[in-house]
C-alpha positions as a Markdown table, in Angstrom:
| # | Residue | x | y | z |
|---|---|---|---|---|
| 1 | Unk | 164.9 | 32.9 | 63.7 |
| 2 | Unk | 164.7 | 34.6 | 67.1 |
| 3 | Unk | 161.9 | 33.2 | 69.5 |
| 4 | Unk | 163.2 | 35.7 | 72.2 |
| 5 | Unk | 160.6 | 38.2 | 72.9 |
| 6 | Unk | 161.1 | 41.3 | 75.2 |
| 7 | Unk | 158.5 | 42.6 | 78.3 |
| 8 | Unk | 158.2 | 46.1 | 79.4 |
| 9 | Unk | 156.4 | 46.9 | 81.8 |
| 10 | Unk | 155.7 | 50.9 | 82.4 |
| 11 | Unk | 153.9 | 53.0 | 85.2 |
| 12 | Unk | 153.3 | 56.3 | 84.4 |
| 13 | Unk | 150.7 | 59.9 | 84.9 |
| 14 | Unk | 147.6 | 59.3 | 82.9 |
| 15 | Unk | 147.5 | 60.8 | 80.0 |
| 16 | Unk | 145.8 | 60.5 | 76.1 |
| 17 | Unk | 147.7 | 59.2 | 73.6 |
| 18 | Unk | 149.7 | 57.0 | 75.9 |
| 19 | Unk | 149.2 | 53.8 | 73.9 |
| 20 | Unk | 149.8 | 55.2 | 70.6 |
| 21 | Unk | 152.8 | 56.4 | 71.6 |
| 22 | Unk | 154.6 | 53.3 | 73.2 |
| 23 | Unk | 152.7 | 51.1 | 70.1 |
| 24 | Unk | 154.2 | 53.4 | 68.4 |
| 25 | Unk | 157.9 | 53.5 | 69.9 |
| 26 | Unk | 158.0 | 49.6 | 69.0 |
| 27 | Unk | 157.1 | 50.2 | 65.7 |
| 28 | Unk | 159.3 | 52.1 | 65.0 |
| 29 | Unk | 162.4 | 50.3 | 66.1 |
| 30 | Unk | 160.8 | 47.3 | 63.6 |
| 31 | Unk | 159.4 | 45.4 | 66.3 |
| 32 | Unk | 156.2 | 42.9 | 65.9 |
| 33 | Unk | 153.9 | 43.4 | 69.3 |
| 34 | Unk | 152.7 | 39.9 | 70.7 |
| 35 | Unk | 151.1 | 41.0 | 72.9 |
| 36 | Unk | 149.6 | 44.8 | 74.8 |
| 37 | Unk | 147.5 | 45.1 | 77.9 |
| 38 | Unk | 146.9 | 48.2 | 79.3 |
| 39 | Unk | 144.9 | 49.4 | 82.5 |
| 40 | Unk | 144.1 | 52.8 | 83.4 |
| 41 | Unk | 143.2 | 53.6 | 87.4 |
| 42 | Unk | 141.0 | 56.9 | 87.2 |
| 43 | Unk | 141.0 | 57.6 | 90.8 |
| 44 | Unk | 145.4 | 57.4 | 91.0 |
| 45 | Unk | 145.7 | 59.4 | 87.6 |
| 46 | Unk | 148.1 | 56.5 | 86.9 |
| 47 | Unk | 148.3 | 54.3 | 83.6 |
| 48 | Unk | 150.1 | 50.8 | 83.5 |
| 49 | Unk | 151.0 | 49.4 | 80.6 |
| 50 | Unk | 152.9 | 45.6 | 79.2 |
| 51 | Unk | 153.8 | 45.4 | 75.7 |
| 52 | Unk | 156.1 | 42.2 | 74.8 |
| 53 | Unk | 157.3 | 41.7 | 71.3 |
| 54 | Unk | 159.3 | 39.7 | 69.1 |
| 55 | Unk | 163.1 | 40.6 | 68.9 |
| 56 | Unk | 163.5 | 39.1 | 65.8 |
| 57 | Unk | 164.2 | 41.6 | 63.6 |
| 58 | Unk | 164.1 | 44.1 | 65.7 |
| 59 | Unk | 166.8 | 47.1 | 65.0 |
| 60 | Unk | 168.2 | 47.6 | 68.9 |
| 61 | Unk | 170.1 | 45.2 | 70.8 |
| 62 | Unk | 169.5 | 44.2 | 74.3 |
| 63 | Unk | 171.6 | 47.0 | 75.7 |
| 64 | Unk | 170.7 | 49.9 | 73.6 |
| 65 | Unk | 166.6 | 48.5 | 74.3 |
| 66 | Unk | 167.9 | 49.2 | 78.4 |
| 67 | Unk | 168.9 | 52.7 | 77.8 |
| 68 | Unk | 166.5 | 53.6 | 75.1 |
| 69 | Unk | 163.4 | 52.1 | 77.3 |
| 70 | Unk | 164.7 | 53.9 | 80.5 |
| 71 | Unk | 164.9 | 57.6 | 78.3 |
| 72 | Unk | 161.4 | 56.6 | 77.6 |
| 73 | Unk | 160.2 | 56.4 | 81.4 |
| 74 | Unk | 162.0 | 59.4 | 82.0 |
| 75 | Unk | 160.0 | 61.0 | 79.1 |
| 76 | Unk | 156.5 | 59.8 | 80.4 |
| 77 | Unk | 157.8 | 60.9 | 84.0 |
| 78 | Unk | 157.2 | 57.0 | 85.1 |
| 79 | Unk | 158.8 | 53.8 | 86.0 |
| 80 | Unk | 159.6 | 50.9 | 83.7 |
| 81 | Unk | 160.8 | 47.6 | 84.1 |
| 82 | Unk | 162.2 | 45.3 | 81.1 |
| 83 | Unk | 162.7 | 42.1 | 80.8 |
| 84 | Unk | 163.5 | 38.8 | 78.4 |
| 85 | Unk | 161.5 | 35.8 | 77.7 |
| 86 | Unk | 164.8 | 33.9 | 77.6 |
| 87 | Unk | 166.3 | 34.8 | 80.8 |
| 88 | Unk | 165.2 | 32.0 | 83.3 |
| 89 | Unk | 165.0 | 33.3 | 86.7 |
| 90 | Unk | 166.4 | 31.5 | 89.3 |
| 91 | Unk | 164.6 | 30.1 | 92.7 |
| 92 | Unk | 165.2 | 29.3 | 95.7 |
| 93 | Unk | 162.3 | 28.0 | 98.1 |
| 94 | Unk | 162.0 | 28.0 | 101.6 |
| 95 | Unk | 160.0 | 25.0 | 103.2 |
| 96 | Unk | 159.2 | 24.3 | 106.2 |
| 97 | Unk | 157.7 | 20.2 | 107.0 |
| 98 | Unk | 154.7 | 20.5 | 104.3 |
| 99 | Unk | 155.6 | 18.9 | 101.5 |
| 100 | Unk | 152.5 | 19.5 | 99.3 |
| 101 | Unk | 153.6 | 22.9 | 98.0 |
| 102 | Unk | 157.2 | 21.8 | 97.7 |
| 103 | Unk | 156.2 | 18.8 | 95.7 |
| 104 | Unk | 153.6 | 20.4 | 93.2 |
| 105 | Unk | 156.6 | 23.6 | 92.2 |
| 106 | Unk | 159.1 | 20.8 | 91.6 |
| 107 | Unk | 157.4 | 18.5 | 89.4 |
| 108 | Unk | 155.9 | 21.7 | 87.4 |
| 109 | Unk | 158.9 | 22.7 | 87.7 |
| 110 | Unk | 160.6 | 19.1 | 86.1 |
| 111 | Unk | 157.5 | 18.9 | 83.4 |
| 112 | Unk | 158.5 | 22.4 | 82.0 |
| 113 | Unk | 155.0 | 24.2 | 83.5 |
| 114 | Unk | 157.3 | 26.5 | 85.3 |
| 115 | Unk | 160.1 | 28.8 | 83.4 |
| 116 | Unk | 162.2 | 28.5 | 86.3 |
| 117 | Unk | 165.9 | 26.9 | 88.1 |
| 118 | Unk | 165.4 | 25.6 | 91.6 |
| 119 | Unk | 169.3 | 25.5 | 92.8 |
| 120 | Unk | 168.5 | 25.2 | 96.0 |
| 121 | Unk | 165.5 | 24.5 | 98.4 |
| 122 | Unk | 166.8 | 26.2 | 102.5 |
| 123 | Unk | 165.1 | 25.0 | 105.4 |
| 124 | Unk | 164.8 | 25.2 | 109.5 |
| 125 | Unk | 163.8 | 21.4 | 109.3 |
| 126 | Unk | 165.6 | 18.0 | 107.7 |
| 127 | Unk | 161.8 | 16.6 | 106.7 |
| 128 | Unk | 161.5 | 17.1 | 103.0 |
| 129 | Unk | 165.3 | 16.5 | 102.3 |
| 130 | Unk | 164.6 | 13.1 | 100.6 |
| 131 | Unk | 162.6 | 14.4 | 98.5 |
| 132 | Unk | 164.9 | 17.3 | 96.6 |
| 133 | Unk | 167.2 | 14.8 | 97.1 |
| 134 | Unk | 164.7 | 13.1 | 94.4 |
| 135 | Unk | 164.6 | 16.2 | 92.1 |
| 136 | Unk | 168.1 | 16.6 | 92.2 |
| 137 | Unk | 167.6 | 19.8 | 93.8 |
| 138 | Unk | 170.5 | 21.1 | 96.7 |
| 139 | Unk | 168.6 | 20.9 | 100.1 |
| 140 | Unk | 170.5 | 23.2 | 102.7 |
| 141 | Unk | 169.5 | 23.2 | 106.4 |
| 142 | Unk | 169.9 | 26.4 | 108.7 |
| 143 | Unk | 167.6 | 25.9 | 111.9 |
| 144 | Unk | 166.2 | 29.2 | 113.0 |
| 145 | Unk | 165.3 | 30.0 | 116.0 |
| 146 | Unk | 164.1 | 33.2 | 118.3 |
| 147 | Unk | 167.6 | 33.4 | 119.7 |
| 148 | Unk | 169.2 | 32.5 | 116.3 |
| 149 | Unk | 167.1 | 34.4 | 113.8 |
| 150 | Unk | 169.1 | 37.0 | 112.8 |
| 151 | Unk | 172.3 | 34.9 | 112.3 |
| 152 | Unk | 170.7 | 32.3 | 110.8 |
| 153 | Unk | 168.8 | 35.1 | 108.0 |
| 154 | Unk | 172.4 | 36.2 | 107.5 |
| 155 | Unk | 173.7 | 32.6 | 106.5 |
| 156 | Unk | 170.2 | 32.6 | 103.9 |
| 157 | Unk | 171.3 | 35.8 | 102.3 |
| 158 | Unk | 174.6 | 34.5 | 101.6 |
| 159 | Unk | 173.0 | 31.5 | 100.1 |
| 160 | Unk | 171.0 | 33.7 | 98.3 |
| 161 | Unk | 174.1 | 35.7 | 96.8 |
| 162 | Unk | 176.0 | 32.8 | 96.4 |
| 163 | Unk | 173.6 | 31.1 | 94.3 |
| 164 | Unk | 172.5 | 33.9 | 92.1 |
| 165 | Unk | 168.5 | 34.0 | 93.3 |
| 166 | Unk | 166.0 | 36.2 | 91.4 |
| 167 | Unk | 163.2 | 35.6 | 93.6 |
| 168 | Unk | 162.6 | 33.2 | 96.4 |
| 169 | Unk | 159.2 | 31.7 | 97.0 |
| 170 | Unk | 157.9 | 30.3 | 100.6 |
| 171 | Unk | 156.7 | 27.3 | 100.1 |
| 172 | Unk | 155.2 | 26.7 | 104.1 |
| 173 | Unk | 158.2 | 27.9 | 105.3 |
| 174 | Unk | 156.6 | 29.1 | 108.2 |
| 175 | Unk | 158.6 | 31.6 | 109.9 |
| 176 | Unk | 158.3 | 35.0 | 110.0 |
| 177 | Unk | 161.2 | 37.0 | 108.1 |
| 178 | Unk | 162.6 | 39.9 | 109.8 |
| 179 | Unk | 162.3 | 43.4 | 108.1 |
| 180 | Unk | 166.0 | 43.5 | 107.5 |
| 181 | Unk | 166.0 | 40.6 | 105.4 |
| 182 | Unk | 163.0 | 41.9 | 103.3 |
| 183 | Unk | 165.2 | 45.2 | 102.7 |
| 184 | Unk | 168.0 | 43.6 | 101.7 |
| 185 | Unk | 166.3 | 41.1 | 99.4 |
| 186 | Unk | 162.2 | 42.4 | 98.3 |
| 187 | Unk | 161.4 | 39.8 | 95.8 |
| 188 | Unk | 159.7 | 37.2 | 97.7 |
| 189 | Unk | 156.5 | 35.2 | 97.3 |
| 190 | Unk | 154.4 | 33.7 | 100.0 |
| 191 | Unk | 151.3 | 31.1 | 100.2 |
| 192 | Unk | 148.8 | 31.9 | 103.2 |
| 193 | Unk | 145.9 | 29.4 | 104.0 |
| 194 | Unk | 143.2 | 31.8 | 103.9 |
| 195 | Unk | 141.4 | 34.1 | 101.6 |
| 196 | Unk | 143.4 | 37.1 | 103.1 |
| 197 | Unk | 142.3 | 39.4 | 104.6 |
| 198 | Unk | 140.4 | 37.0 | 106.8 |
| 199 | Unk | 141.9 | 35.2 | 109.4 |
| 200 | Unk | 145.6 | 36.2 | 109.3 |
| 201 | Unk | 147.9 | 34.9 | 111.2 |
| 202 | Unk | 148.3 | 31.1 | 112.7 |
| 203 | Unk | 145.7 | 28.8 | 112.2 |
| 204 | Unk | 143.9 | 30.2 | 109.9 |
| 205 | Unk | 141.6 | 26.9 | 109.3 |
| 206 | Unk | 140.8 | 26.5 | 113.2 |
| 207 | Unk | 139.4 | 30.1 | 112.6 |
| 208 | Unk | 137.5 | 29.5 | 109.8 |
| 209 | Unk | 135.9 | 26.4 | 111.4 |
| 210 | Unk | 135.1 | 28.0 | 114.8 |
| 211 | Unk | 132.9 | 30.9 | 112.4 |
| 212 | Unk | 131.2 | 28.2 | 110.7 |
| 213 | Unk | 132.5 | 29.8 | 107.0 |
| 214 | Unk | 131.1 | 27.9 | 104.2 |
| 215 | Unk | 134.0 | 28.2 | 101.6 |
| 216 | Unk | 137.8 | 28.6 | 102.5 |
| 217 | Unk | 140.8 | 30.0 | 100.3 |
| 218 | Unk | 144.6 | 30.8 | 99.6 |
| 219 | Unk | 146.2 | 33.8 | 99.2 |
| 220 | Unk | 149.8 | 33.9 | 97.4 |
| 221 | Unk | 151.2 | 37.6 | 97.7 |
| 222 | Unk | 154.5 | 39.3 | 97.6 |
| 223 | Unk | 156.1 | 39.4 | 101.3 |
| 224 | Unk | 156.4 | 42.8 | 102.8 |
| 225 | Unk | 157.2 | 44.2 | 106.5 |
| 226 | Unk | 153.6 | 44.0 | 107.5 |
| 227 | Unk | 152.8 | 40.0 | 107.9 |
| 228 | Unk | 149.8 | 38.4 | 105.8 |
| 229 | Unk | 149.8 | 41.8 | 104.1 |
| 230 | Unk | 151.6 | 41.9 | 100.8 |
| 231 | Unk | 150.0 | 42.5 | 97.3 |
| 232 | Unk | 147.9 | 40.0 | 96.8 |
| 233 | Unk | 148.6 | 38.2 | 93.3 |
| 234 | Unk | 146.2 | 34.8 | 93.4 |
| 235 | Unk | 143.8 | 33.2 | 95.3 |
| 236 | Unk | 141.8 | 30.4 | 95.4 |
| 237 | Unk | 138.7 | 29.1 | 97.5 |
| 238 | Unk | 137.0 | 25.5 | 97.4 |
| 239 | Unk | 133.7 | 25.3 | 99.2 |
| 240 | Unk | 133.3 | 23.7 | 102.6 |
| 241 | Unk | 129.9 | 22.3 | 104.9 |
| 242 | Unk | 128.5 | 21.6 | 108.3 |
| 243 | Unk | 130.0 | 18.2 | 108.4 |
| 244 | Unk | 133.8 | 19.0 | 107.6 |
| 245 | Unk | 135.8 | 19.0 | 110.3 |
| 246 | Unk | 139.2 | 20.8 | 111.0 |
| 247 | Unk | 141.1 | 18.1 | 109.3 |
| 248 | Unk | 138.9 | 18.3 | 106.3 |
| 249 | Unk | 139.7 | 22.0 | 106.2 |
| 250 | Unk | 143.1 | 21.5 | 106.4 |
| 251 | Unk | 143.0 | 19.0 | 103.4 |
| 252 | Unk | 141.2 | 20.6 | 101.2 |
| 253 | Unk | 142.8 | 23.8 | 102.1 |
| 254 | Unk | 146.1 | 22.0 | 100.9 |
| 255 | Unk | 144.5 | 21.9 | 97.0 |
| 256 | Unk | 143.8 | 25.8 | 97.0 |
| 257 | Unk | 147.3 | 26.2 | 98.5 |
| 258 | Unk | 149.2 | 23.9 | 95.7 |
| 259 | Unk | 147.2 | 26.2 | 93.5 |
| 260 | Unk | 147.4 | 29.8 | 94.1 |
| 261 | Unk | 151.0 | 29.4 | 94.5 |
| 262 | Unk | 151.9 | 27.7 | 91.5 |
| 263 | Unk | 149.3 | 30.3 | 89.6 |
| 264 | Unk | 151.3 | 33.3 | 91.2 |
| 265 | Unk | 154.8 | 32.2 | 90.7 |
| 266 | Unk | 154.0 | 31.5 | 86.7 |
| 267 | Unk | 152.3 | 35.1 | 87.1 |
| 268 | Unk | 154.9 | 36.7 | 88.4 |
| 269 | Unk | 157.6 | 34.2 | 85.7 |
| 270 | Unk | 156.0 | 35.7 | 82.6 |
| 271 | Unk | 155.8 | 39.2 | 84.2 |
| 272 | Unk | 152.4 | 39.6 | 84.0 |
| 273 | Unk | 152.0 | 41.2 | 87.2 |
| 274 | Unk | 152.5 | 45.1 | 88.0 |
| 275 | Unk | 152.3 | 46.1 | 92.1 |
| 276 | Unk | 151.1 | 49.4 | 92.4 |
| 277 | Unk | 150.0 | 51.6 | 95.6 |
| 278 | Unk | 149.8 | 48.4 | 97.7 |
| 279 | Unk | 148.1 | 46.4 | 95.3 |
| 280 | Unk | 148.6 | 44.8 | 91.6 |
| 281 | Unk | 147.6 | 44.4 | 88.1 |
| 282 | Unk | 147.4 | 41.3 | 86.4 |
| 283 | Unk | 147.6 | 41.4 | 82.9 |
| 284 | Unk | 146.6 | 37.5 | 82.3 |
């Protein structure tokens, strides 16, 4: 028995008939759907679409289910993406001296909550080496500075290559990444402490205390050129008073953090996320 199952994910024009059609497709190749969620945006004309079914007994194999999907984008004039429940991505993070996030993906990571490998965990700081150290997780150390940046993003991407990553996640990294770096690898998840789009940038509690807010957030997106303003995937808020001070912002703003991230990577894990003009789907 094959407990494999196999996600497309399609963006294409709008049109009727759409989900008959890929229901349809699956069908008749023998395959048993587990699952099909489907959004329509009236205003773009454009219809997204993630059907994931069972491969056992299903009548193509992996490669002809490549060629055969990528004729069917062609067909709908859109773009598809395909993927297998039993290919485990693999992570790298990038920390920073906050350990909370860090900790939380680790042990989610260790208790089987997260269908991911953590080879290796880069940093411009030697704080939270102990504790991969713990996981049994490699903990490599590349300082970065203004004067360094661009050799020091060049020693990451060789990491990166090296160790086969699929996606990397900051984790309170930190730093700014240059543009190059997000050209030459895209897939990257961050975790802002704010309910984007207020207060981007540093700080982002001092802000929120000077204006008096009365709840705060987190924001986990995917990284792009423009900082703090990726598509957003999850966020979180917790509710805040007149008598919390910075520090209680900053400590309850920790909670929302641990969260939204750890909600976004699994997101993004069982593909359940489709970015789109700026902004994404979530089929949850």
């Amino acid at each position: 028995m094959n407990n494999s199952s196999c996600i497309l994910q399609l963006i294409c024009p709008d049109r009727a008939g759409l989900v008959s059609e890929l229901a349809g497709w699956v069908s008749r190749h023998h395959g048993n759907i587990l699952h099909a969620d489907h959004h329509t945006d009236s205003e773009a004309g454009v219809f997204l679409s993630r059907i994931e079914w069972d491969l056992d007994g299903f009548d193509l194999n992996r490669q002809s289910i490549c060629l055969k999907v990528q004729e069917l984008a062609k067909r709908l004039k859109g773009e598809a993406n395909l993927h297998f429940s039993d290919q485990v991505p693999r992570v790298a993070i990038f920390v920073g001296k906050q350990s909370h996030c860090i900790l939380d993906l680790l042990w989610r990571v260790r208790s089987k909550e997260l269908p991911m490998e953590v080879p290796i965990v880069i940093s411009n700081h030697k704080n939270l080496e102990s504790i991969c150290k713990e996981f049994g997780v490699q903990y490599q150390f590349i300082p970065s500075k203004k004067d360094s940046k661009i050799e020091a993003e060049e020693k990451i991407l060789d990491l990166l290559n090296l160790y086969h990553i699929d996606l990397v996640i900051l984790a309170k990294y930190m730093q700014i990444l240059t543009g190059n770096f997000i050209e030459r690898f895209p897939s990257i998840i961050n975790i802002h402490h704010s309910f984007l789009p207020a207060f981007k940038g540093a700080h982002p509690y001092h802000q929120a205390w000077t204006r008096g807010v009365k709840l705060i957030g987190a924001t986990a997106h995917y990284v792009t050129k423009e900082l703090d303003d990726g598509p957003i995937i999850e966020q979180t808020i917790v509710h805040v008073s007149h008598r919390d001070e910075i520090e209680d912002l900053i400590r309850k703003g920790r909670d929302t953090e641990r969260l939204a991230l750890s909600t976004a990577v699994r997101l993004h894990l069982q593909r359940q996320v489709m970015v789109y003009r700026g902004r994404t789907a979530i089929f949850a």
